[in-house]
C-alpha positions, 0 to 999 in steps of 0.5 A: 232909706233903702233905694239904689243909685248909680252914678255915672263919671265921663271924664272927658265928656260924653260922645253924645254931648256938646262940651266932649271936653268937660267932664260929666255926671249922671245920677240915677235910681235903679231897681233893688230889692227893696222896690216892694217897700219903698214910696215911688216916685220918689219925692223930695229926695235930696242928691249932693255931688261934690267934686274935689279937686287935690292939686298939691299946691293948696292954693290951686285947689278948687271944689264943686257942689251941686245939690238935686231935689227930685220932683214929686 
Protein backbone atom coordinates (compact mmCIF):
# COMPACT_ATOMS: atom_id res chain seq x y z
CA UNK A 1 0.00 0.00 0.00
CA UNK A 2 2.90 2.31 0.22
CA UNK A 3 3.57 2.98 4.14
CA UNK A 4 6.99 2.80 5.74
CA UNK A 5 7.97 0.70 8.62
CA UNK A 6 10.83 0.14 10.76
CA UNK A 7 11.57 -2.86 12.86
CA UNK A 8 13.72 -2.78 15.71
CA UNK A 9 15.60 -6.29 17.16
CA UNK A 10 17.09 -6.19 20.80
CA UNK A 11 18.67 -9.54 21.16
CA UNK A 12 19.45 -9.34 24.62
CA UNK A 13 16.45 -7.37 25.63
CA UNK A 14 16.47 -3.49 26.18
CA UNK A 15 18.10 -1.55 28.75
CA UNK A 16 14.99 0.04 29.80
CA UNK A 17 13.05 -3.20 30.01
CA UNK A 18 12.66 -5.72 32.85
CA UNK A 19 13.30 -9.09 31.13
CA UNK A 20 17.17 -7.54 29.90
CA UNK A 21 17.38 -11.11 29.21
CA UNK A 22 14.87 -11.80 26.48
CA UNK A 23 14.84 -10.71 23.14
CA UNK A 24 12.89 -7.90 21.82
CA UNK A 25 10.68 -6.58 18.89
CA UNK A 26 9.62 -3.18 17.95
CA UNK A 27 7.41 -2.44 14.76
CA UNK A 28 6.74 0.98 13.95
CA UNK A 29 5.21 3.16 10.85
CA UNK A 30 7.65 5.93 9.65
CA UNK A 31 7.03 9.07 7.68
CA UNK A 32 7.65 8.54 3.56
CA UNK A 33 6.90 9.96 0.91
CA UNK A 34 3.85 8.62 0.24
CA UNK A 35 2.51 10.25 3.67
CA UNK A 36 0.42 12.59 0.97
CA UNK A 37 -1.68 9.64 -0.28
CA UNK A 38 -1.79 7.34 2.01
CA UNK A 39 -5.33 6.89 4.66
CA UNK A 40 -4.08 8.06 8.47
CA UNK A 41 -4.34 6.82 11.06
CA UNK A 42 -3.96 3.46 9.66
CA UNK A 43 -6.64 1.16 10.57
CA UNK A 44 -6.92 -2.15 10.40
CA UNK A 45 -3.75 -2.94 9.08
CA UNK A 46 -2.30 -6.42 9.85
CA UNK A 47 1.72 -6.75 11.11
CA UNK A 48 2.84 -10.65 11.12
CA UNK A 49 6.38 -11.33 12.86
CA UNK A 50 7.49 -14.54 12.80
CA UNK A 51 10.75 -15.97 14.32
CA UNK A 52 12.75 -18.87 13.25
CA UNK A 53 14.75 -20.70 15.11
CA UNK A 54 17.37 -23.04 12.72
CA UNK A 55 19.25 -25.15 15.11
CA UNK A 56 20.79 -28.11 12.94
CA UNK A 57 19.07 -30.79 14.82
CA UNK A 58 15.61 -30.56 13.41
CA UNK A 59 14.17 -31.89 16.35
CA UNK A 60 15.13 -28.52 18.46
CA UNK A 61 13.81 -26.16 16.19
CA UNK A 62 11.43 -24.11 17.44
CA UNK A 63 9.09 -20.88 15.78
CA UNK A 64 6.98 -17.90 16.94
CA UNK A 65 4.18 -15.75 15.21
CA UNK A 66 2.58 -12.86 16.27
CA UNK A 67 0.16 -11.10 14.59
CA UNK A 68 -1.08 -6.99 15.20
CA UNK A 69 -4.07 -5.35 14.05
CA UNK A 70 -3.62 -1.59 14.22
CA UNK A 71 -6.80 0.22 16.12
CA UNK A 72 -8.45 2.48 13.73
Amino acid sequence: EGYAFALQLYPHGRNSSPYMDYMGVTFHLCSSLNDGVLEWPAGHRQVVLSVLDQDPDVTHRMSLSLSFTTDP
